[in-house]
N, C-alpha and C positions, 0 to 999 in steps of 0.2 A: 504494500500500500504506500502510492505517495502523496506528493503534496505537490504542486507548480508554483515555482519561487515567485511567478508576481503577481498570483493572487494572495499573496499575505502582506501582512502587517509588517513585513521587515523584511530582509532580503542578506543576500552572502550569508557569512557565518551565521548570523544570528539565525537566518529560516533556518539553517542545518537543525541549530541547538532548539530552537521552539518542535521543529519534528518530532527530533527526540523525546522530548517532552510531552506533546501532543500521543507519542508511540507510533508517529510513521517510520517506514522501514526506507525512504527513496524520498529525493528532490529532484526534481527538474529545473535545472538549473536557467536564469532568463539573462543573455548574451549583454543585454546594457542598449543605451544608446543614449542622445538626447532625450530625454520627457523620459528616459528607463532607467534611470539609474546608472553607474560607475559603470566600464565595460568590465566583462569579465576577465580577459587577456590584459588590463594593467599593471603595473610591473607590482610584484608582491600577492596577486587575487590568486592563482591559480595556484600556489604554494600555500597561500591561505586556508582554500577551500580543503583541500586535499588535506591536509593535517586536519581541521575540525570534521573532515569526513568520518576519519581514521579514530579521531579520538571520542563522537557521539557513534559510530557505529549505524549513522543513516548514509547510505547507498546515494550516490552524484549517479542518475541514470539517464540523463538526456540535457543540448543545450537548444534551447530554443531561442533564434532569430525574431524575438518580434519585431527588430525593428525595422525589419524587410518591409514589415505594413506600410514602414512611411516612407517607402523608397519608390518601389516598385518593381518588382520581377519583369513584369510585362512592358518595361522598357524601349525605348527603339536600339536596334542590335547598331553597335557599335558607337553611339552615344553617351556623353557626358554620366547620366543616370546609368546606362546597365555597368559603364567600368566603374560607376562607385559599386554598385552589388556584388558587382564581383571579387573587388577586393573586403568587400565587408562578409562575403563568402566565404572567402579565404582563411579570414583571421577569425570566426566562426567554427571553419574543420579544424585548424588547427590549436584552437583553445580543447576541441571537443578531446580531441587524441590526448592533448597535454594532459586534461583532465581524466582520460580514461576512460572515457563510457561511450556506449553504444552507439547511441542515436541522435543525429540530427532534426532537428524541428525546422521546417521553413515555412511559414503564413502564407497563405494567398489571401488575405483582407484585406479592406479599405484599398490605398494605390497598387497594391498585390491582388487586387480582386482580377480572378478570369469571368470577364463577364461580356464575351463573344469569342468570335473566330480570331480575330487577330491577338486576345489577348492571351488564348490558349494555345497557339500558336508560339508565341514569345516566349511564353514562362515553359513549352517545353519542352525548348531550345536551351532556356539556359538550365533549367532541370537535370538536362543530360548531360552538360557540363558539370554541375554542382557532383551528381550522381559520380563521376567517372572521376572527380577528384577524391571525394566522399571511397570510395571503394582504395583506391590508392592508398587511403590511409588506415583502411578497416576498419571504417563505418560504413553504419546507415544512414542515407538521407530521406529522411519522411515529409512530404508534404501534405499540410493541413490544409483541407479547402472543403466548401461546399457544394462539387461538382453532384450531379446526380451521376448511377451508377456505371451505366455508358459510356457517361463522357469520361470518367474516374476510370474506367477500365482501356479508353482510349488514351488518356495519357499515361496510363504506365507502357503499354504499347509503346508509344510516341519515345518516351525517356527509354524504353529497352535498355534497362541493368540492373543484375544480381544486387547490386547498393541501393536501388531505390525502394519504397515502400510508399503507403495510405497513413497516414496517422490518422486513427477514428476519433473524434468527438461525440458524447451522447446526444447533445443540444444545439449545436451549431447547425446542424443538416435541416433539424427539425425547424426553426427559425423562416428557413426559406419551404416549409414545406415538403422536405423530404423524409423517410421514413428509417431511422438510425437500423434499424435491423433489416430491415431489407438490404441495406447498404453489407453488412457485415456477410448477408447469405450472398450477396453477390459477386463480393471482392474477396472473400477468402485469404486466401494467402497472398495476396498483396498488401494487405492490413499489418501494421507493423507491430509491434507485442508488449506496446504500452499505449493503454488509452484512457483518455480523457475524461473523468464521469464527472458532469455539469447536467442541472436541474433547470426548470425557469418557469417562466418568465419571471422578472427580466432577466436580460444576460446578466446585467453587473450588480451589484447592490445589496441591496436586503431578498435573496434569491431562497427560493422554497429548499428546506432541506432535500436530502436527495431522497429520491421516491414519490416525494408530494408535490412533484410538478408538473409537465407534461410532454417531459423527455420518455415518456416508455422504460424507465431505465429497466423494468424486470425484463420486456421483451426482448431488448438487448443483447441485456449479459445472457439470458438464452439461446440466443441468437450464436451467441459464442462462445457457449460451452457446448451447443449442441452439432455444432461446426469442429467441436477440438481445437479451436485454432488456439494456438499461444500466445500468451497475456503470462508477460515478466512481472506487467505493473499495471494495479489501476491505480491513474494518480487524480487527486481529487481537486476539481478548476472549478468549482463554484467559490464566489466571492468573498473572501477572511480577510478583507485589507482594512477591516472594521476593530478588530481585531480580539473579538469574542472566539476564545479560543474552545470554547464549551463547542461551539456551533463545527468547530473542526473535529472535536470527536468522536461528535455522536454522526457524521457523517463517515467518520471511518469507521466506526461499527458498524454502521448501517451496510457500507461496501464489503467488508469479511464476511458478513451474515449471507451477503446476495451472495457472493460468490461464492461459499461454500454449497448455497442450494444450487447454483447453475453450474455445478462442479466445473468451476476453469479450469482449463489447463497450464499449467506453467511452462514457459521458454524451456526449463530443465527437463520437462518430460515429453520432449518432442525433439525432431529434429530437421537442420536446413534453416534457420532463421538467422543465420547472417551472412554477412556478403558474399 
């Protein structure tokens, strides 16, 4: 069970240590940027991290780009904005490696939104670059978006590589009208093996605990335990930047409890999930 470093009340070391505390086992780690905080890769973060990892015993399991949100994937190819992406790509995989863990996060929201032909086009284009860097260094790169199944199944197609994957969300898909479990029976094993569990409405805020929204989340995690597929982590992205830390536990009971009924499977007890 994790936690997503910027939905809380504190960030770097400290979300390590409130984890712990909390009794998550995993963070996902959030990259920095303008309006996000310190970047990760600052000189001292990542030697930071790594020791408070080592001495609470919570798990650094993924870095997540959000601030590709305010860039833009979908770029014009060879412009001013894609060669910033791409070097904020860069120092992105290679925080990830420094750090150790699995999985890359990249958004497709807000100026990262695919929302036509030329923009799904763009992003992936440079997907298959990220992808083929991502694999070079023994990661995964995961992109988050809210494509319906089709088109989600055309761009993994389109990126063709062992390094890429789906990152699922419960609530994000839902949002625009799409059905998270149908997503899950369709994409199978392009789904990457840590997801997302958010409630709502709303997205951000004062957000229904999990189950009492109208994320579906039972039919979900059914969805993927009845699939086998493998889930390393659920890490838990509804909103604690409030910082009622009550409201974070009892949302982690709540996800041990689902997930022992919808017998997940663990990354450990399968095989082929990385590059």
């Amino acid at each position: 069970m994790g936690l997503a470093e910027w939905r809380l009340p504190c960030s770097g070391e400290q979300a390590l240590r409130l984890a712990a505390w909390v009794g998550a086992e995993g963070v996902q780690l959030e990259f920095g940027g303008p309006g996000r905080g310190g970047w990760a890769d600052a000189p001292g973060r990542v030697g930071a991290l790594l020791e408070t990892s080592s001495a609470t015993g919570v798990a650094l399991l993924a870095v997540a780009g959000n601030v590709l949100n305010d860039l833009g994937l979908a770029a014009s190819p060879g412009g001013r904005t894609e060669s910033r992406v791409r070097r904020v790509l860069v120092r992105l995989l290679d925080t990830a490696r420094e750090l150790h863990v699995p999985l890359v996060l990249v958004p497709s929201f807000r100026r990262s939104a695919i929302d036509g032909p030329r923009a799904f086009a763009r992003t992936a284009r440079l997907l298959a670059w990220a992808a083929a860097e991502a694999g070079a260094r023994g990661l995964l790169l995961a992109s988050e978006n809210v494509l319906a199944d089709e088109d989600a199944r055309a761009l993994v197609e389109k990126v063709a590589s062992q390094a890429f994957r789906l990152a699922l969300d419960t609530y994000n898909p839902v949002t625009v009208g799409l059905d998270a479990a149908r997503l899950v029976k369709a994409l199978g094993p392009a789904l990457a093996d840590q997801v997302h569990l958010k409630d709502g409405p709303p997205a951000v805020g004062d957000m229904p605990a999990l189950g009492m929204g109208t994320a579906r989340l039972e039919e979900t995690l059914a969805a993927l335990g009845a699939q086998r597929h493998p889930v390393r982590a659920l890490v838990l992205e509804n909103d604690y930047r409030d910082g009622r830390a009550g409201r974070i536990a009892a949302d982690l009971a709540w996800a041990r409890a689902a997930a022992a009924r919808h017998r997940l499977a663990t990354a450990d007890q399968t095989r082929g999930t990385g590059p």
